[in-house]
C-alpha positions in Angstrom: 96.1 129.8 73.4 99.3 127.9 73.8 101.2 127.5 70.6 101.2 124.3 68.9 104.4 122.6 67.2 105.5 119.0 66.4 106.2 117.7 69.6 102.9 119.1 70.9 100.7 116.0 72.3 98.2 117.5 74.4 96.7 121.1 74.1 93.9 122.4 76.5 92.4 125.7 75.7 90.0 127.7 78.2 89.1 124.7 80.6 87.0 125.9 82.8 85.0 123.6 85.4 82.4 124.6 87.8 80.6 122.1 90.7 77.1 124.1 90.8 78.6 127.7 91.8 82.0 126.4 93.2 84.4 127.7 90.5 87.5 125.1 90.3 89.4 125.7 87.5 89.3 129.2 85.7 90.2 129.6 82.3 92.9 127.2 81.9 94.9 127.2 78.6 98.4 124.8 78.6 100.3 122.5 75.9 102.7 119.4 77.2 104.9 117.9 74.8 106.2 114.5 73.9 108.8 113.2 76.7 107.8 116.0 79.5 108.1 115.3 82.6 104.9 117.5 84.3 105.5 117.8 88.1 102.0 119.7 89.4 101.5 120.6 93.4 99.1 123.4 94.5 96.9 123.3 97.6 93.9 121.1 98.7 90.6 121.9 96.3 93.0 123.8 93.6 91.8 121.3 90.9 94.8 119.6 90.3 93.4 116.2 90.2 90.1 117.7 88.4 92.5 118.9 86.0 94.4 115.8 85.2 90.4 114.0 84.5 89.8 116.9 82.3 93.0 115.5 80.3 92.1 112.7 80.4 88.4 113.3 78.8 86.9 111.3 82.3 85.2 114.6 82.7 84.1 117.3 80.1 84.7 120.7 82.2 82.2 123.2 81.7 83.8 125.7 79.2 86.9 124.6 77.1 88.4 121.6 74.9 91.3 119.3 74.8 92.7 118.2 72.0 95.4 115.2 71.5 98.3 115.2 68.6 100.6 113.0 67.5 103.2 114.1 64.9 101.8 117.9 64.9 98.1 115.8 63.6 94.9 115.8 65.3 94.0 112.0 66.7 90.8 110.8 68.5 93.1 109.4 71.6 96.6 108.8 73.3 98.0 105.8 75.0 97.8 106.7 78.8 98.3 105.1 81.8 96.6 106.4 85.0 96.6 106.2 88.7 93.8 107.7 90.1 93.5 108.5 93.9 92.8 105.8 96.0 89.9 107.1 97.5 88.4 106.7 93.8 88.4 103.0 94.0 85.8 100.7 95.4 88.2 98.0 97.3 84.5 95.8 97.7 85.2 94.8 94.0 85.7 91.4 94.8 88.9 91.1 91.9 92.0 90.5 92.9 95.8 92.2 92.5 96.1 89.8 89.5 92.9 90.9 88.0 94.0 94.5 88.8 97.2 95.3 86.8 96.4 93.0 84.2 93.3 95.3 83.4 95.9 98.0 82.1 96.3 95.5 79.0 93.8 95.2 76.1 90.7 92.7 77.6 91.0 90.7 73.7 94.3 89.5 75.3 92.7 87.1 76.8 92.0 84.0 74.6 88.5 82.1 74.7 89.1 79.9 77.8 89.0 83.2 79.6 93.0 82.7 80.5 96.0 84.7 79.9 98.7 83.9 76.5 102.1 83.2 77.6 103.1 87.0 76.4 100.3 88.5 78.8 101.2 86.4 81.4 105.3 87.6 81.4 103.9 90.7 81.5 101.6 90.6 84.4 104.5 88.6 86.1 107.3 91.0 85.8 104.8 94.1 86.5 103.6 92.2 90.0 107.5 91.6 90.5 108.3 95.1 90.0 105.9 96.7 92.1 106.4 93.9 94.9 103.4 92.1 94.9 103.8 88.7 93.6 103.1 87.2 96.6 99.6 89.0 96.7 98.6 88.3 93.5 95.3 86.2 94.4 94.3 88.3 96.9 91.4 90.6 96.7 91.4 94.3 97.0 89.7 94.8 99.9 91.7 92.9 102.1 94.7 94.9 100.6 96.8 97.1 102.9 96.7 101.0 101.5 99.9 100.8 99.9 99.7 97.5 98.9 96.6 98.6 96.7 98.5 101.7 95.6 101.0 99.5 94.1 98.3 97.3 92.6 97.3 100.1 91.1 100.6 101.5 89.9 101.1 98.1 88.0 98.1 98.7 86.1 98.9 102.0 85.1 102.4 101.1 83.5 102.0 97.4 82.6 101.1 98.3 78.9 104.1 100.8 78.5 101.8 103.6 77.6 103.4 106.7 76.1 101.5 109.0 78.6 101.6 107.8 82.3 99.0 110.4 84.7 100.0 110.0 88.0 98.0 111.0 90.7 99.6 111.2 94.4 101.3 108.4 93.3 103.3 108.1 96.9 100.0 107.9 98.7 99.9 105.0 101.2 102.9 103.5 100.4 105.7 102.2 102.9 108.9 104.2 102.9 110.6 101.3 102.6 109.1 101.4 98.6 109.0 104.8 98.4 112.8 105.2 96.7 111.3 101.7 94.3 108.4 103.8 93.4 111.3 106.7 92.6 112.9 104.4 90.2 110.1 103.2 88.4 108.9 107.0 87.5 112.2 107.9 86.7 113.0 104.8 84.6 109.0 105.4 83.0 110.0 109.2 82.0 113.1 107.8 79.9 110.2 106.5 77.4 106.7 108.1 78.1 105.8 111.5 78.6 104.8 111.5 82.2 102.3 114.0 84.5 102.2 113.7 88.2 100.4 115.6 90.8 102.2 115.2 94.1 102.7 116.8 97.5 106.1 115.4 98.5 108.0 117.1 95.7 111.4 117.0 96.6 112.6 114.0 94.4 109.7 114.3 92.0 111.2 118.3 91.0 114.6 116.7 90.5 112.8 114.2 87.8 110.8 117.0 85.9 111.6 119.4 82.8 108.6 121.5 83.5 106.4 122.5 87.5 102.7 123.5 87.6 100.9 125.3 90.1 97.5 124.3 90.2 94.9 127.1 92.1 92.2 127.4 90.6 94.5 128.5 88.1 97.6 127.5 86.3 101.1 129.2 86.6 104.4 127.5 85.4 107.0 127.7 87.3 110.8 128.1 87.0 111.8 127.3 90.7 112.7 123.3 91.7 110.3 123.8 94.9 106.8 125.5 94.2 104.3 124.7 97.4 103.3 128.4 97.1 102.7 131.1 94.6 105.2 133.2 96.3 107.7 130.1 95.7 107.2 129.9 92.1 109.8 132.2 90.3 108.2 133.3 86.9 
């Protein structure tokens, strides 16, 4: 069992899932603390994005708890913000960009007419500025490029300043003209949130973090700035 202190936010202790007789994670035990900066890569069906639901409580793994902390004391939840993989979203949902990000704020927000308060509104505006979108704002999803939905979503993820922000292939889709935007925003995030991202193209992303997962079916920290493979990761 990881150790617990002060700073300790989330703790997860024996997670274990398993889809029918596929085995995905094994015995997974880990602690993150306030204001780390998690960078996780591992191969294809490791159960690194498995592992960030489990964190999340989206899905209860077959053997195991998490628990969440704030000032060293048990609580019920955290603030997160999350970006799930695209292929996760149903882009038929007729709702549009607006819709999207401003469903990362509170839904009693909204006042009785059904509009936004002139608070909520800044807030949707700068977050549809930030991420480039403004321009799309009532256009639906599915008629959304892939990295113009990836950004939609990235918006909804951070536009209530969450203290923890789950990113999930977050570079996925989008143009590489954004990609150094995309950069800045995670770096400027991690200044205030603790932040966990799962991610292939590492090379920036290890430059941003404290702390490097490898995710195969089991987890092994790592103390070497590029960790693709288990015979990269210098323990």
């Amino acid at each position: 069992m990881q150790s617990l202190n002060d700073k300790t936010i989330i703790r997860g202790t024996g997670l274990t899932i398993d889809y029918g007789s596929t085995p995905v994670l094994a015995d997974v035990s880990l602690s993150i603390n306030d204001g780390d900066f998690v960078a996780i890569t591992g191969p294809n069906g490791g159960g690194k994005s498995s592992l960030l639901k489990v964190l999340l409580k989206l899905l209860k793994p077959t053997k195991g708890s998490v628990e969440y902390f704030r000032d060293g004391n048990s609580v019920e939840t955290l603030s997160f913000g999350y970006l799930p993989q695209k292929n996760n979203i149903d882009s038929r949902f007729p709702i549009t960009v607006e819709e999207v990000v401003a469903s990362g704020l509170f839904a009693d927000r909204r006042n009785l007419r059904g509009g936004y308060s002139a608070e909520t509104k800044r807030q949707i505006d700068d977050t549809l500025e930030l991420m480039g979108i403004a321009d799309l704002r009532q256009r639906v999803i599915g008629a959304l490029s892939g990295g113009q939905l990836q950004r939609a979503l990235l918006g909804r993820a951070i536009i209530s300043h969450p203290s923890v922000v789950v990113l999930d292939e977050p570079l996925s889709y989008i143009d590489r003209n954004f990609v150094e935007q995309i950069y800045k925003i995670v770096e400027q995030i991690s200044k205030t949130a603790t932040v966990i991202v799962v991610s292939h193209e590492m090379t920036v992303i290890s430059e941003l973090a404290n702390r490097h997962w490898l995710i195969d079916h089991s987890l092994q920290e790592c103390h070497a700035s590029h960790h693709f493979l288990r015979t990269e990761c210098d323990v």
